[in-house]
N, C-alpha and C positions, 0 to 999 in steps of 0.2 A: 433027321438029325445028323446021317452022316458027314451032309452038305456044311452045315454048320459047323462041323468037328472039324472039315479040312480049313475053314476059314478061320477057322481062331486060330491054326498054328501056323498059319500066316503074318499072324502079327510080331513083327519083329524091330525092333530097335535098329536103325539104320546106321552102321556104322561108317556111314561118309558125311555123317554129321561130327567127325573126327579128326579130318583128315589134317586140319592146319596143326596137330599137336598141340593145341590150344587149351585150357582146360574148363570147360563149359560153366557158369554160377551154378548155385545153386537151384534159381529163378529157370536156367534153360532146361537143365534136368528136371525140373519140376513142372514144364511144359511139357516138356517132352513124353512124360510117366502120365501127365495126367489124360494127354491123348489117347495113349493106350488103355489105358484104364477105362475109359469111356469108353472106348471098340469093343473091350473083354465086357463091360457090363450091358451093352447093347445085344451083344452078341449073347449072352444069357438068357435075358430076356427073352430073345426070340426062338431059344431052342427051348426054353420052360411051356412059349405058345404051341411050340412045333409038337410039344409033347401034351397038348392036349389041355393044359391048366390055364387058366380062362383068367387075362391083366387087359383089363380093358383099357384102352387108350384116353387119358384122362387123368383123374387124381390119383388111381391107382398105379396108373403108371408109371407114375412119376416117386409116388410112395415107394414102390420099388423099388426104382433106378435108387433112389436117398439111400436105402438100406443098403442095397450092394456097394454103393460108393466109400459110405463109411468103413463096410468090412474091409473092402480093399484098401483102402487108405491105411487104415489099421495093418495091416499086413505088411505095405511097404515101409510105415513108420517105425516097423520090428527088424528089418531089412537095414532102413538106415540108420539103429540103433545100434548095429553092430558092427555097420560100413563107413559109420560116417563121426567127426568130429562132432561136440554136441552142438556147437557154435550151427554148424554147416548143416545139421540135422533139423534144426528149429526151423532155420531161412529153409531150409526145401521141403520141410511136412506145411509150414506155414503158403509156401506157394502154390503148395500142390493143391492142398485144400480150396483155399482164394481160386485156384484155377478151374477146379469141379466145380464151384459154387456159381461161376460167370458161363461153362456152357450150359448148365443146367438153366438157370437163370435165362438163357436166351432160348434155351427150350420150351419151355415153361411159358414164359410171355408169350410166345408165339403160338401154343397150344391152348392155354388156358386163361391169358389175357392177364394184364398186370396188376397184381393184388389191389384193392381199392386204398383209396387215403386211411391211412390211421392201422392196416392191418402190415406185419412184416413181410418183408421183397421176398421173392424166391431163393433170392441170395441169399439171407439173412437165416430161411427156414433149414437153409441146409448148412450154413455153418452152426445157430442152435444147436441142431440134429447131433455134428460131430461133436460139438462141445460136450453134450450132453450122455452122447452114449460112450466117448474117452475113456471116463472112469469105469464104465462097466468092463468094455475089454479090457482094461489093465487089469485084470485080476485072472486073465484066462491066459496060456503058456504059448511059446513058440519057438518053435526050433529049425533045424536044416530041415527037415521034415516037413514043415509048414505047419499053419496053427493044430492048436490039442483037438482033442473032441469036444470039448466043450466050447472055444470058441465057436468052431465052424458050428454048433447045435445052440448059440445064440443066436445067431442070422439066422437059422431056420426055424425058431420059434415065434421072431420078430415077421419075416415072412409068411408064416402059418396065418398071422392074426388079420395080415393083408387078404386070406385069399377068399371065395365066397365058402359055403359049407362044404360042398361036393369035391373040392379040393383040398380041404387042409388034412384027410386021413393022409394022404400021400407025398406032400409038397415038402414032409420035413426028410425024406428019403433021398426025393431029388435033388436034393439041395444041399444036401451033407454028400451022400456016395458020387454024384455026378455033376452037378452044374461048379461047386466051390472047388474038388479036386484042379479041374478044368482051369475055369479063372486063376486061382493060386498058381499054378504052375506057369502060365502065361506072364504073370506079373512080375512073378524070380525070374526068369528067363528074359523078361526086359528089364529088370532093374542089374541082373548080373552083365546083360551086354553095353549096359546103358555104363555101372561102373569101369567096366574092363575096358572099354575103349578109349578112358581117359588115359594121358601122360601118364606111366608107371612111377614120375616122381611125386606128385598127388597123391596117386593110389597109396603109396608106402609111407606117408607121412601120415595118413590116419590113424587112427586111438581103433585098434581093432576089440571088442570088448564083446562077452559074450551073457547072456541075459534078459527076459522079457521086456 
């Protein structure tokens, strides 16, 4: 795991993706976040196997990766609720999502082959997924701190019901004290370098607003 630990704080927001002072759509930042976000949820994954919890390569694993996505997604949408104009918030939660949904989607096809006629696309399954689970996070809190306890022990309840038996006494543990601190903290850290690198006349013209 330690291998693991130096490679996720590696993941970093490339500030030479800034240089012309230009001030990037909503659409590039939303590329940009949702690359990361795939490496941080990748990178989970593979420290949850390193630690012994058994995500077979397949439907599970993929059920997975959906879970972790939407939490994280969820996280940075609390991020650019507080960072961002609402206008400018919709266009980059809405890209970012659209963006997770097309890697996954071409993961997906390539692992498990393309839904048959008449059932929904990979794509489809994991915008659902967000639509669907939206309303449940809106009821759980978030601050500088990063989500309540209760968020982050939503995802581990959701995850528990993924894992075989011999894993779920344990996986709601990993998953709230270590693998989520982790990811969260990687996310704030590319979403604060990802805003601050913009033109300071951008940045000050947002609606700074505080609340779940």
């Amino acid at each position: 795991m330690g291998k693991a630990d130096i490679d996720l704080a590696k993941i970093r927001v490339k500030s030479e993706w800034f240089k012309d002072g230009a001030a990037k759509t909503p659409q590039q930042n939303a590329s940009a976040i949702a690359f990361i976000t795939w490496r941080v949820t990748q990178n989970m994954l593979k420290q949850m196997r390193s630690a012994d919890f058994t995500i077979e390569v397949g439907p599970q694993y993929f059920e997975f990766t959906r879970e972790v996505l939407v939490f994280l997604t969820q996280v940075l949408d609390r991020i650019a609720f507080a960072r961002m104009e609402p206008a400018v918030r919709l266009e980059f939660v809405t890209a970012l999502v659209r963006r997770l949904a097309e890697v996954l989607q071409e993961n997906e096809d390539t692992l498990l082959g393309i839904p048959a006629a008449g059932e929904p696309s990979h794509f489809d399954q994991f915008i659902d997924l967000f639509n669907a689970l939206a309303g449940h996070y809106a009821d759980f809190s978030y601050s500088e701190q990063g989500p309540d306890f209760a968020f982050t022990r939503y995802l581990g309840h959701r995850i528990e019901h993924l894992m075989p038996e011999k894993d779920k006494r344990w996986v709601l543990d990993q998953i709230m004290a270590t693998e989520v601190p982790q990811a969260v903290e990687t996310v704030q850290r590319a979403m604060q370098g990802l805003l601050s690198a913009e033109p300071r006349s951008v940045r000050s013209s947002r609606t700074v607003s505080a609340g779940d």
